[in-house]
N, C-alpha and C positions, 0 to 999 in steps of 0.2 A: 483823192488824196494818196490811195496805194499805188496809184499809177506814177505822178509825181516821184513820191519816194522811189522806186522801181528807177526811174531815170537818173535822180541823185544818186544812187548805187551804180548805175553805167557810167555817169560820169567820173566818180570819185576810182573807179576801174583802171580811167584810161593812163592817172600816172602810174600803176602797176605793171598795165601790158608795159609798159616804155622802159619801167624799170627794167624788166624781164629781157626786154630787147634788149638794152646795154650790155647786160650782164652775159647772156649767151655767147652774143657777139667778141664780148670781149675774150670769152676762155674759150673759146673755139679755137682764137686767132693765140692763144697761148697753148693750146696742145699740140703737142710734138708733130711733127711729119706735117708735108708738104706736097697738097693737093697736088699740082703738078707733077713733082717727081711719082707720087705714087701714079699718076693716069698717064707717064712715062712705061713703069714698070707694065702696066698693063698694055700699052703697045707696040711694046719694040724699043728700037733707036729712034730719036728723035734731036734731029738738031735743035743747035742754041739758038736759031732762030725761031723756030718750033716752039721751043719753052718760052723764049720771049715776048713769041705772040702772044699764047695763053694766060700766061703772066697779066698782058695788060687786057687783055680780052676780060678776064676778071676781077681786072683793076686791084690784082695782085701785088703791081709794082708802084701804087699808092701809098702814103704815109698811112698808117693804121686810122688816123683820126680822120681821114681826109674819106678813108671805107666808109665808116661808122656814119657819118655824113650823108651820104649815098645811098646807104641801106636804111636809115632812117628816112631818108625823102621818099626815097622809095614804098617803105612800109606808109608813110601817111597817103599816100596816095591807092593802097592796097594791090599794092606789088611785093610778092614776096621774091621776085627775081627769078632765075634759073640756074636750074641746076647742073653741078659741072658735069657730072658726070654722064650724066641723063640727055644732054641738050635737053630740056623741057622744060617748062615752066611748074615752078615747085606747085604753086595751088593747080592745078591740073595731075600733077603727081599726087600730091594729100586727098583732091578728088577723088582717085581713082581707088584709092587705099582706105579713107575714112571709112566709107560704108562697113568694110567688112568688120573694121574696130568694132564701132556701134552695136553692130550686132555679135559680137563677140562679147562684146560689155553685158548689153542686155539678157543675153542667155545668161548669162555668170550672173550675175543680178536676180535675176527668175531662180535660179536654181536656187541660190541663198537666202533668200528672203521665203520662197517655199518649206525649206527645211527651217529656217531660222524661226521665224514665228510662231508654229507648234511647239517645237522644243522651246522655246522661249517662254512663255504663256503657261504652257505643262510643268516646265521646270519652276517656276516663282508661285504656281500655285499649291506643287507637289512637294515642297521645298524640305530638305533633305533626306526627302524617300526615296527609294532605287532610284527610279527613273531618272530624277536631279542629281544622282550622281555620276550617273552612266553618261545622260547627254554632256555634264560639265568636263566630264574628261573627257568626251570626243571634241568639247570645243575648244580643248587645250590641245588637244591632239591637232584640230584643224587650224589651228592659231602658229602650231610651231614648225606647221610644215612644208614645205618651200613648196608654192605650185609647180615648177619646173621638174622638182623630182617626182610628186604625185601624178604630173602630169606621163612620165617617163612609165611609172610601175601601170597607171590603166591603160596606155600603149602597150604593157609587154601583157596585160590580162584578157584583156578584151577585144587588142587587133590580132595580136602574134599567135594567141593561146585560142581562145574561144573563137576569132575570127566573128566576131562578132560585127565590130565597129571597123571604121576606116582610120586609117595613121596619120593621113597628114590632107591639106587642101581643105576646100570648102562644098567642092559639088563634084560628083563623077565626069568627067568628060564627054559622055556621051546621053548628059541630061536632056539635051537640047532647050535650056531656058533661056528666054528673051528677058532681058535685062531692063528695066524700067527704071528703081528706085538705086540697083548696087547692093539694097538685102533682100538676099536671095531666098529668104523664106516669103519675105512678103512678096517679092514677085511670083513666084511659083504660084500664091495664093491669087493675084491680079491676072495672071494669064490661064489660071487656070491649068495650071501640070502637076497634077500630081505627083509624078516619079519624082520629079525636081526636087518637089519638094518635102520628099520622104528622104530623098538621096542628101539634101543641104541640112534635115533637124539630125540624120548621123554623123554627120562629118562636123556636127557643132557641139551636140552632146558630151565628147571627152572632156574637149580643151575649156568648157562651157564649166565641167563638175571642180575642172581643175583651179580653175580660179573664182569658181562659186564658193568652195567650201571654203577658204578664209574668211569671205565675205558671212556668210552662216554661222559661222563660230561666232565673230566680233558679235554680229549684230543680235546674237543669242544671250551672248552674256550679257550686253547692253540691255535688252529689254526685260530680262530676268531681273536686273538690280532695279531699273526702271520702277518695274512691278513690284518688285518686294516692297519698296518703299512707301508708293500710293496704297498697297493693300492695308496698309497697318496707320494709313491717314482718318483722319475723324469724318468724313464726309463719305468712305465705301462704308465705316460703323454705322454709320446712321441709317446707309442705303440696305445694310444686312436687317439693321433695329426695323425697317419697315416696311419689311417683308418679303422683299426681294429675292427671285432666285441666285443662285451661285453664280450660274453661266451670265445673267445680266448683269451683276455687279462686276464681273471680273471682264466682258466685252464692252457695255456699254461705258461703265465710269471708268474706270480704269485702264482698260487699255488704250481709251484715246487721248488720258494724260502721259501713259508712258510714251506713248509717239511723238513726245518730243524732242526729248534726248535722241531717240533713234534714230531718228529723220536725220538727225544732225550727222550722224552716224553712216547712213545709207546715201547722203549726199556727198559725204568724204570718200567713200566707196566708191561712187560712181565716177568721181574723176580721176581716183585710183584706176581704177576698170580698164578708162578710158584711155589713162596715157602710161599705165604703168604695165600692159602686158607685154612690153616687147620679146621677155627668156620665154614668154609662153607661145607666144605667135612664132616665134623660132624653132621651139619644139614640135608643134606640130605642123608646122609651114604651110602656119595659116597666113595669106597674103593680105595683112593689116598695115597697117599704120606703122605699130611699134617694129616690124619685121622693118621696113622700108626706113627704121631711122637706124637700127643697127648697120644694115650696111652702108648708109651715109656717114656714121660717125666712125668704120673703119675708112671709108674711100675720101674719109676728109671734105665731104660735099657739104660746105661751110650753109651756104644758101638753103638747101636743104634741111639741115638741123635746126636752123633759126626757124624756118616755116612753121616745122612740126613744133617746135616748141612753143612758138606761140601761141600754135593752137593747141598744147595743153592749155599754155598757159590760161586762153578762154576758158577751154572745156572747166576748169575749174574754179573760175570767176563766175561762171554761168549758171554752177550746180551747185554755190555759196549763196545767190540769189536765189533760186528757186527753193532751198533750202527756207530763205528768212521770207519768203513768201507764205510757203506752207504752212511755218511759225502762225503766221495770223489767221489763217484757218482754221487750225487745230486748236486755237485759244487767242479769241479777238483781245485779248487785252493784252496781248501783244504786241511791240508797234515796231515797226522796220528802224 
């Protein structure tokens, strides 16, 4: 039956993705400036002959709807086309770039959820004693503060100053790691390198804290209120009335009902993570996903931006379902 449902969720998806595709496409093709002339300016002079190959080479000198057409036949067939600027084909581009996203997500993800659920838990059970007040202003503190600039001040503490950590990139150049999967911690861990893979968990760690701690804050306060609430339910009373330790009522009953709300919380996150790092991957020039849609969406590399987009657009389709998945784990009477 859960499988079933699972599949009516992918299907009821697909006029979503299509929406998403029209609409990309369409303000793409309404944003200023003109692929060609820009990839003019990057070569020199170029004759009107020149321009007017390229022109129709990307079916630039097509009525707009007669594109849209094209780009959809295309997408149903899963072709996401190529890219101008690139000559490449964009899913071969997103290829080559995803992995490092993922694992950029995931570390950010790790980080926040590590800090988040202590403080989280501590905070609703300690509830207006120091400690809940000190974490609730750091998760206002972490709520209000742009990753990009946090990410900026632990570049000037920890690479510039203590020379601790590395600035920018993913792995030293002279790691020598064989690539299997694209994350590079876990191939380090598959072929067995060490250096690799001590040299790729620093180069991940800055950019990792810097957009972990929004994620830590939300999911802090989330599970605090979460908690407050089930603590002061008639069913942990009873579980105290009959004789229950502390630590069991507030892990065992309780925090498996606050994990609902959270979850919901942590799935939003994830596809945040996922498609919203691009000022962060910029910052530290990490070679992601969102790095690779920024300069597409300056070089006007139309086919390129719908790719990526789309594949937000899953990433977050995909982590809405896994989301109402874990809903019926967490509490079968639940239902998709």
């Amino acid at each position: 039956m859960r499988l079933v449902k699972v599949i009516e969720r992918l299907l009821a998806a697909i006029p979503i993705m299509l929406g998403v595709a029209v609409i990309v496409f369409v303000f793409m093709r309404m944003t200023p400036g003109d692929p060609v002339d820009i990839m003019m300016g990057q070569g020199g002079t170029v004759s009107e002959g020149e321009v007017e190959r390229l022109r129709s080479e990307f079916n630039l000198d097509k009525p707009i709807h007669v594109q849209l057409g094209l780009f959809l036949s295309d997408l149903a067939r899963g072709d996401l086309g190529n890219s101008f600027t690139k000559q490449q084909p964009v899913a071969s581009l997103i290829g080559e770039r995803l992995p490092a996203t993922i694992e950029l997500a995931f570390g950010s993800l790790f980080i926040g959820l590590l800090i988040a659920f202590p403080i989280g838990i501590l905070s609703a059970v300690k509830q207006n004693s120091l400690l809940d007040r000190l974490s609730m202003g750091a998760a206002f503190l972490g709520i209000s503060m742009p990753s990009f600039w946090l990410g900026i001040i632990l570049i000037l503490i920890f690479s510039v100053k203590l020379h601790w950590l590395p600035v920018q990139g993913r792995i030293d150049y002279d790691a020598g790691l064989q690539t299997v999967t694209g994350l590079y911690m876990l191939d380090s861990i598959l072929t067995g390198n060490g250096p690799a893979l001590i040299s790729s968990l620093k180069h991940l760690i800055l950019p990792s804290i810097a957009l972990g701690s929004a994620v830590a804050a939300i999911v802090a306060r989330v599970l605090r209120s979460s908690l407050l609430e089930i603590l002061r339910s008639d069913y942990v009373k009873l579980a105290r009335a009959k004789g229950a330790g502390e630590t069991t009522v507030v892990m065992k009953h309780a925090v498996r009902n606050a994990l609902i709300p959270t979850v919901t919380v942590v799935g939003l996150q994830v596809g945040v993570l996922l498609g919203g790092n691009m000022i962060v991957e910029t910052v530290f020039s990490w070679p992601g996903l969102g790095r690779l849609v920024v300069e597409a969406i300056f070089n006007r590399d139309f086919p390129l931006v719908q790719g990526a987009v789309m594949v937000y657009a899953f990433i977050f389709v995909a982590a809405n379902l896994v989301v109402d998945v874990l809903y019926t784990y967490l509490n079968p009477k639940i239902e998709m």
